[in-house]
N, C-alpha and C positions, 0 to 999 in steps of 0.2 A: 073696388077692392072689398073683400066679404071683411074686413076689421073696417071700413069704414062705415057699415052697415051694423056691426055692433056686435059681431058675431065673435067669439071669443075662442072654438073650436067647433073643426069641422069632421067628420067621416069620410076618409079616402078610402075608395076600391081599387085596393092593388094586393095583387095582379086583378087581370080579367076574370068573367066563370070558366072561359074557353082554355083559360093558358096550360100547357104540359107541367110540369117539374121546373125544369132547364129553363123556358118561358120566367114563368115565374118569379123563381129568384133572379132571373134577369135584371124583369122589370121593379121588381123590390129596390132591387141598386140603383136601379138609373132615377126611381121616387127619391131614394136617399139624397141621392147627388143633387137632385134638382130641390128639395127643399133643405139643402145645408148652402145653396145659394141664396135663396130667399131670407129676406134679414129679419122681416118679423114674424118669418113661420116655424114650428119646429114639429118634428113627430116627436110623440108624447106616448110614454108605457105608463102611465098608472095617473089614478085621480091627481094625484099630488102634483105630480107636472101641471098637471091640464090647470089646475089650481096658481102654480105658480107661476106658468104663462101668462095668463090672464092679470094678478098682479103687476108684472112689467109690460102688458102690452102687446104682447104675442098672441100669434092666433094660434092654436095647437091642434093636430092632425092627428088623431088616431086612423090607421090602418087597418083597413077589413078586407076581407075575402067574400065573396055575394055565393062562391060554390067551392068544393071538398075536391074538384080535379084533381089540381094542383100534389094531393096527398099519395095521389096515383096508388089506393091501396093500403097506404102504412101512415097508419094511424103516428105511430111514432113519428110522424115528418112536423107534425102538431109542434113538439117541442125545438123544432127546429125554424119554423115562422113563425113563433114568438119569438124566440132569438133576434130572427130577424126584425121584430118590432110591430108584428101583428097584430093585434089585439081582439080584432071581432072578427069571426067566422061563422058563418051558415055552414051547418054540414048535408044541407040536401039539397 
């Protein structure tokens, strides 16, 4: 388990570079899902979290994007996959 390794927070790529729109927030949801199972992981929006994960114990998951597909064009989709709890994006 990467918290038995000492690891405190990690970098998740979700979605893929491949996925559409529709793909995408898909699989944003089904991440959700699957670490609101997980008891000591959490995705984490901002230093503070990742900060206080780490105080109890949690491993914290920041959310990236490896490519700009996804945005199919419109830029404005940005403020929409932070919403979602994205955090790091490549845009090339």
């Amino acid at each position: 388990m990467v918290a038995d390794a000492g690891v405190t927070a990690i970098q998740a790529t979700v979605p893929a570079a491949i996925d559409d729109l529709p793909t995408a927030i898909s699989k944003i949801a089904q991440f959700h899902k699957l670490i609101e199972g997980a008891e000591n992981t959490e995705v984490m929006s901002s230093v503070a979290d990742i900060e206080s994960a780490k105080r109890v114990g949690k491993v914290a998951v920041v959310m990236g994007m490896q490519d700009s597909i996804p945005f199919e064009r419109s830029l404005d989709l940005i403020r929409v996959f932070y919403k979602l709890g994205v955090r790091v994006m490549m845009p090339a």
